[in-house]
C-alpha positions as CSV (number, residue, x, y, z in Angstrom):
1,X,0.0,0.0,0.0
2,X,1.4,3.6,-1.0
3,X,-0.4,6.6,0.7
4,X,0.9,9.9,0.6
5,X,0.1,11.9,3.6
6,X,-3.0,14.3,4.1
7,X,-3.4,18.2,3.2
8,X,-1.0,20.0,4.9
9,X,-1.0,23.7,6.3
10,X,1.1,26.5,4.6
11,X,-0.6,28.9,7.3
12,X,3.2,29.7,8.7
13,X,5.0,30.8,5.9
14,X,8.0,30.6,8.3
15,X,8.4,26.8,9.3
16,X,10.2,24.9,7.5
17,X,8.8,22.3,4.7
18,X,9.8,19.3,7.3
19,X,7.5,20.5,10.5
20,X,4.5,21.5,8.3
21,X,1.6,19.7,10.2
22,X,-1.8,18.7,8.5
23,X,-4.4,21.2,8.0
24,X,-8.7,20.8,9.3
25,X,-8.7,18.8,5.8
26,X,-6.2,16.8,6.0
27,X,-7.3,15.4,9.2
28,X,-10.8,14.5,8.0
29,X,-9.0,12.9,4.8
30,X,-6.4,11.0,7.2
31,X,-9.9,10.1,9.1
32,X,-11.9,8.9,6.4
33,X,-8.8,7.1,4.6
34,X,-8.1,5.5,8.2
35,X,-12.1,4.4,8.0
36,X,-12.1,2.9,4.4
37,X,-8.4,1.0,5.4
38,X,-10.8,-0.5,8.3
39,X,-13.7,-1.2,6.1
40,X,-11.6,-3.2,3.6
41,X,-9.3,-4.9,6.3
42,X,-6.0,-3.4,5.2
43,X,-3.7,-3.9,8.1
44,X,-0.1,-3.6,7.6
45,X,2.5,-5.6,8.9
46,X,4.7,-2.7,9.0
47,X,4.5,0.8,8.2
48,X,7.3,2.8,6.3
49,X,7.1,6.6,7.0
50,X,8.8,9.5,6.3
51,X,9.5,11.2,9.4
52,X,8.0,14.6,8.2
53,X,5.4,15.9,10.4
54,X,2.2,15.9,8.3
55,X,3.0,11.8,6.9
56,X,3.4,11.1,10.9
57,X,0.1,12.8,11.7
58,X,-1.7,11.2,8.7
59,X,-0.5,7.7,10.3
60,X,-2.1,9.1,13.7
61,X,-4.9,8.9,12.3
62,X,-4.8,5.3,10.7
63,X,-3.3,3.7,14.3
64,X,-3.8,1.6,15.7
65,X,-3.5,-1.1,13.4
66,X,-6.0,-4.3,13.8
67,X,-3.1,-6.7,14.2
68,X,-0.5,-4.2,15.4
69,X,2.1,-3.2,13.2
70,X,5.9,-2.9,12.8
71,X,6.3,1.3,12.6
72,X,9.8,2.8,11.1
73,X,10.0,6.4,10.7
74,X,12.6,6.9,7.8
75,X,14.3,10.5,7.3
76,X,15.0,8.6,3.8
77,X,11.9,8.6,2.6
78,X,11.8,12.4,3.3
79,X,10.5,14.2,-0.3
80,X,12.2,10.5,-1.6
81,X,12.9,9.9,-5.6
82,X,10.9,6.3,-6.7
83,X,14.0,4.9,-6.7
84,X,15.0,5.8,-2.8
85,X,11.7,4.2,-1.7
86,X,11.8,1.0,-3.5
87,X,15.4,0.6,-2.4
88,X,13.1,0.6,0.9
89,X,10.8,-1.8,-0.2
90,X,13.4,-4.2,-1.0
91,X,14.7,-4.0,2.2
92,X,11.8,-5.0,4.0
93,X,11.9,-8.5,5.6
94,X,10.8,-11.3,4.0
95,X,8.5,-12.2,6.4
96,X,6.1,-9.3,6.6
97,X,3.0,-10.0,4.6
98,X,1.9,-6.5,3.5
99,X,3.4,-3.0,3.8
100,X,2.3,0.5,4.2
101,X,4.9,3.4,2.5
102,X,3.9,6.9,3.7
103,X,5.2,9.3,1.9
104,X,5.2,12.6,-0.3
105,X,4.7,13.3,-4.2
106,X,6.6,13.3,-6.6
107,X,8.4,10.0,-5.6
108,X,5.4,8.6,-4.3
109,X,3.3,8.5,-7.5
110,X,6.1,7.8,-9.6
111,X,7.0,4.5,-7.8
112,X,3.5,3.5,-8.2
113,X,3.0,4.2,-11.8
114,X,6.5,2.6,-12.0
115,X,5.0,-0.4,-10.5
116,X,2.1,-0.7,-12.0
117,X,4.6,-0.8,-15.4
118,X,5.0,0.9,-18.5
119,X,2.0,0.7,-19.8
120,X,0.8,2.9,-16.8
121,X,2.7,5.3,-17.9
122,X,0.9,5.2,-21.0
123,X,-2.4,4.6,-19.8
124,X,-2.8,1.1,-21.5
125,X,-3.2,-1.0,-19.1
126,X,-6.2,-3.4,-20.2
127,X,-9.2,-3.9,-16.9
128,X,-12.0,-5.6,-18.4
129,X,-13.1,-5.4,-22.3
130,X,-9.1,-3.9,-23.1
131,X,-9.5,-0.7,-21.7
132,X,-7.6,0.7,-19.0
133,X,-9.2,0.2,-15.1
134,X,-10.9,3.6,-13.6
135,X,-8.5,3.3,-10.8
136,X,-5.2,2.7,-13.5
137,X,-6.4,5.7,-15.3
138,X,-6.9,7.9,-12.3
139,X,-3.7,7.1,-11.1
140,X,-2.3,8.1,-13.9
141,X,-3.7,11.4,-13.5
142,X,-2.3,12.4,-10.6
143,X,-2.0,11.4,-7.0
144,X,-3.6,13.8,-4.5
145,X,-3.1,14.6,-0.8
146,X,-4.2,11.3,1.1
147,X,-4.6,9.2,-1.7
148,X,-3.8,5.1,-1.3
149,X,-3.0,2.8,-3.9
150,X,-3.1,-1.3,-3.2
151,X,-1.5,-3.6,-5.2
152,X,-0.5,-6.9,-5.1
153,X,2.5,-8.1,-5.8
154,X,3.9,-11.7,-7.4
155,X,7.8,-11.4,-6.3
156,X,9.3,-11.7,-2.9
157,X,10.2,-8.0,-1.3
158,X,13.8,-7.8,-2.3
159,X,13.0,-8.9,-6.3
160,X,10.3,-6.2,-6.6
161,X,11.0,-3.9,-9.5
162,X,9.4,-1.9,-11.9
163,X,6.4,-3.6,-13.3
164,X,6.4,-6.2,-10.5
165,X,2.9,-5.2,-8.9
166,X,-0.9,-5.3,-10.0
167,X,-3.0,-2.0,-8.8
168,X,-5.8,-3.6,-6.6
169,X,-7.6,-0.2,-6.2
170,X,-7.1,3.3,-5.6
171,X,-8.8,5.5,-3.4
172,X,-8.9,9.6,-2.7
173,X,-10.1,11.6,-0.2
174,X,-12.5,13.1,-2.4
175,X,-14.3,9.5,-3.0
176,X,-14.5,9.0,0.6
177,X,-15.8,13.1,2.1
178,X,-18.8,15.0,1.2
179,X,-17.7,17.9,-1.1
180,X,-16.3,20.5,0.6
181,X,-18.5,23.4,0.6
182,X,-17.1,27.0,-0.8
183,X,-16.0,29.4,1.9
């Protein structure tokens, strides 16, 4: 499972990128994401996070975990290149059955449309009838605050690579919350 953290606040231009905590929207999407991970029993094993302030609030919001989970605050995975965080993948032990990577765009939605494969990137993945999935094509779209992409994957932790994993659904904030109203 990738998520990338919640809305954050830019209401103190002065603190720095690294301390920026989530805003009064990003803690109903951290809430609602935290409901819908319940809802479709999506428990980690353990939990890879960047040690940022807004990805460790958005992961207050999802704890505690059903069956408990491993959780490793990683400054590596701090504004993290694709590549940097499925280094981390690969490292994970071999015995954890599913993962949770918390972390910021770009890196984050570039590992998952580098998983999903190349034909992500192009958008031609084939769902039902040829066509690309909803869910495929929406990821390839973008990847918004709070957003969590599942997939399953065929290869052992360290062989993952590009291509290596199946996009079992992905969800946004806004498919989850009431729209906001205007202010």
């Amino acid at each position: 499972m990738l998520l990338r953290h919640a809305k954050s606040s830019w209401d103190d231009p002065g603190l720095p990128d690294h301390a920026r905590p989530l805003n009064a929207r990003g803690r109903r999407a951290a809430a609602a994401i935290a409901q819908a991970m319940q809802e479709l029993r999506l428990s980690p094993d353990i939990v890879l996070v960047s040690s940022a302030r807004r990805t460790l609030q958005t992961l207050e919001a999802l704890t505690p975990f059903e069956d408990g989970a491993l959780i490793e605050p990683m400054d590596a995975l701090y504004l993290a290149p694709w590549a940097r965080l499925l280094e981390a993948i690969q490292a994970v032990p071999e015995t954890a059955r599913s993962l949770l990577v918390l972390a910021h765009n770009p890196g984050l939605h570039e590992l998952a449309l580098a998983l999903a494969g190349a034909g992500a990137q192009a958008g031609t993945h084939a769902g039902a009838a040829g066509r690309p999935s909803r869910d495929l094509q929406r990821l390839t779209e973008g990847y918004p605050t709070g957003a969590l992409a599942e997939f399953t994957i065929a290869s052992s932790w360290r062989q993952l690579e590009p291509g290596g994993g199946r996009l079992v659904r992905f969800l946004a904030p806004r498919d989850l919350l009431p729209a906001e109203l205007p202010a």
